[in-house]
C-alpha positions in Angstrom: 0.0 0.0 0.0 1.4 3.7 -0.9 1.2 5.6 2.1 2.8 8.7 0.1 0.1 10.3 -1.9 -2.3 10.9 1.5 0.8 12.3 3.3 2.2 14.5 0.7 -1.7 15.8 1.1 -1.6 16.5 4.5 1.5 18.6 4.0 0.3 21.0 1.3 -3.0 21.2 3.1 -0.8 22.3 6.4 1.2 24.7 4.5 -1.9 26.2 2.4 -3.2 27.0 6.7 -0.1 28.6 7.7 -0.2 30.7 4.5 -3.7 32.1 4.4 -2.8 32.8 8.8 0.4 34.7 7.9 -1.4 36.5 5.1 -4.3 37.6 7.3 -1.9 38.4 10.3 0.3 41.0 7.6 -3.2 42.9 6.5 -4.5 45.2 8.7 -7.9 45.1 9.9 -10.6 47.9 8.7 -11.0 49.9 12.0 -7.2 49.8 12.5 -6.6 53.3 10.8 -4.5 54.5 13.5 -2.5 51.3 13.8 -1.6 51.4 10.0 0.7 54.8 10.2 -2.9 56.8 8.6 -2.7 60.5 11.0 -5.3 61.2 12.7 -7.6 63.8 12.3 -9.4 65.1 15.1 -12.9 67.4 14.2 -13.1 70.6 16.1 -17.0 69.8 16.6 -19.3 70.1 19.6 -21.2 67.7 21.1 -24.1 68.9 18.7 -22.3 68.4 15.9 -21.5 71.7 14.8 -18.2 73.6 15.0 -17.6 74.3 18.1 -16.0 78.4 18.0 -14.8 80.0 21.6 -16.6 83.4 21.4 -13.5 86.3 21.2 -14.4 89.2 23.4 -12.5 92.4 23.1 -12.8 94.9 26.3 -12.0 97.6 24.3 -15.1 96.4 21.7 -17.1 96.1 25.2 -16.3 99.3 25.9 -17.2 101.6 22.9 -21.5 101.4 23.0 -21.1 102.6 26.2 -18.8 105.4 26.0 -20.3 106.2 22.4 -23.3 106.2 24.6 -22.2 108.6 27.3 -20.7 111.1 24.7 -23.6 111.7 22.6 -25.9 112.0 25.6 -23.3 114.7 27.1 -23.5 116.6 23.5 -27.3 116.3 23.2 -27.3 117.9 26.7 -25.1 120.6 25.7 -27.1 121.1 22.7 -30.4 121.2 24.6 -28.9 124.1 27.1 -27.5 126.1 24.4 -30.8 126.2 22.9 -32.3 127.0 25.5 -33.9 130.6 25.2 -32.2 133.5 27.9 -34.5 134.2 30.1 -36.3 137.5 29.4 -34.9 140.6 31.2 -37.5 142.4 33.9 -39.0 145.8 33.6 -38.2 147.7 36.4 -41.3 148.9 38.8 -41.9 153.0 38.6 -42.3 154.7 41.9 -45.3 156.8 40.0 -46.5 153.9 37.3 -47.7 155.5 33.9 -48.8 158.4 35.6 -46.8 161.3 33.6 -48.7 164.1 35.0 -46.2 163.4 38.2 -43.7 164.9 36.7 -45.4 168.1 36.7 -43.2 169.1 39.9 -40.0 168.1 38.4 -39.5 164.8 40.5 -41.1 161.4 39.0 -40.2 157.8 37.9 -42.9 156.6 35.3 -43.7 153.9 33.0 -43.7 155.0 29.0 -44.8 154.0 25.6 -44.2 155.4 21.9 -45.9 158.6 21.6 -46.0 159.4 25.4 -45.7 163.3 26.6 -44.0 164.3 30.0 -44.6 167.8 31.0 -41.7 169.0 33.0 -41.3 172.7 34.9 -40.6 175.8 33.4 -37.8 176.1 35.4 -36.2 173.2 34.0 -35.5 175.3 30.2 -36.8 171.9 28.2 -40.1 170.3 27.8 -42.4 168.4 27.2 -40.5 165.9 26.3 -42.3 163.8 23.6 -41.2 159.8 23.7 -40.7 159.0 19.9 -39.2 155.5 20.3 -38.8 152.8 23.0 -37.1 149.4 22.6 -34.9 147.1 24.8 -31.8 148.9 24.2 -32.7 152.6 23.4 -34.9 154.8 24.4 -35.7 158.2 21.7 -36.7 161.4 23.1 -37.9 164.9 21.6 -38.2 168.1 23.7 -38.3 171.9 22.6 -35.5 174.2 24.1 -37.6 176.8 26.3 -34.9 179.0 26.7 -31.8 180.7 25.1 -29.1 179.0 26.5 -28.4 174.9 26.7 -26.7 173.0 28.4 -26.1 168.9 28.0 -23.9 166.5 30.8 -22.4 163.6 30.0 -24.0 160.3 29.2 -27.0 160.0 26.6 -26.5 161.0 22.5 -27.7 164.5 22.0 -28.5 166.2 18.6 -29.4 169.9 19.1 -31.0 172.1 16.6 -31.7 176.0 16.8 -32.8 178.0 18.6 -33.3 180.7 15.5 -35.0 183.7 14.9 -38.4 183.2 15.9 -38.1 179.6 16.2 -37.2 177.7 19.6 -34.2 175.3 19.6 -35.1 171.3 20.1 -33.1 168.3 21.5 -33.1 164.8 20.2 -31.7 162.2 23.2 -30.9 158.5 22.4 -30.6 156.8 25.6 -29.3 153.5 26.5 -30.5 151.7 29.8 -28.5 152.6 32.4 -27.9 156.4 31.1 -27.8 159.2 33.1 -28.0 162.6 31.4 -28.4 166.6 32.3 -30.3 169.2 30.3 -30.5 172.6 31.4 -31.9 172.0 34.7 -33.3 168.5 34.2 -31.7 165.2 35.1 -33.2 162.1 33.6 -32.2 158.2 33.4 -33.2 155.4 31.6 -33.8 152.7 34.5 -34.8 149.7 31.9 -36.7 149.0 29.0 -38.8 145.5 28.3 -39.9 145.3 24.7 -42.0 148.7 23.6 -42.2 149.9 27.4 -39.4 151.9 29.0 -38.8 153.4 32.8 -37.6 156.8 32.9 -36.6 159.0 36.4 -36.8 162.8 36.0 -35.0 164.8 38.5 -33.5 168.2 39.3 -30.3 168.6 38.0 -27.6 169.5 40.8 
């Protein structure tokens, strides 16, 4: 009996196994990425799958709304006050009110309008004095020269005309509030004027 043939298949039956183990042991298995040199990536995701991105904060970006903020409300106040109308200034009281005939005796402090007429004393070498113009800064004033001779102090504009022959001098007087003047015998001051309403005082000059 030839005992040959069955061994020689046992043999290559043997070394067919050990092939196909040494074959699988060389090839790496599918999930071994890491094992087979491959590099690794790692995903920057969240747990919610999405990228996960630190928020960058900047102090100096936390800063500006605030201090853009602040500004404009400091130059919306400053705008605000300087539009702000002045308040208006006060007319003064008068002693007599708008009673001109008080100044009859030389001595008053009244309340006038345009067009108002203050007698004044012979005495005194002016008058009446006829009110032409009143505003807040000036007060305009007309009075006929009852004598030859004139005479003016310091203080408000004067514009004198005559006297001639058979015709009496006259004064024109701007005054500013706050002017003291002296005509003749007459001293008069503008105490304040509101609008179209001025306060005059009339005394004797000294």
């Amino acid at each position: 009996m030839d005992c040959s043939r069955p061994l020689a298949r046992v043999l290559l039956g043997t070394a067919a196994a050990v092939a196909l183990v040494s074959c699988s042991a060389q090839e790496p298995a599918p999930g071994d990425a890491a094992a087979s040199g491959a590099p690794a990536t790692a995903s920057p995701t969240s747990s919610g799958g999405s990228p996960a991105t630190a928020p960058a904060t900047s102090p100096a970006a936390s800063s500006t709304p605030s201090t853009t903020a602040s500004a404009t409300a400091s130059a919306t106040e400053s705008a605000t006050a300087s539009a702000s109308p002045s308040p208006r200034p006060k007319l003064p009281d008068a002693a007599d009110g708008g009673n001109r005939r008080s100044c009859a005796d030389g001595r008053c402090e009244i309340r006038v309008k345009r067009k108002a007429q203050i007698p004044l004393p012979v005495r005194y070498g002016i008058g009446p004095i006829q009110v032409t113009g009143v505003n807040s800064r000036t007060v305009t004033m007309f009075a006929p020269l009852t004598g030859s001779n004139f005479s003016k102090g310091a203080g408000c504009s004067a514009s004198i005309t005559g006297p001639s022959q058979g015709a009496p001098g006259y004064v024109i007087l701007d005054c500013s509030v706050g002017m003291k003047t002296v005509i003749n015998k007459m001293r008069l001051e503008v105490l304040g004027a509101v609008g179209k309403t001025a306060v005059i005082r009339i005394r004797p000059a000294k």
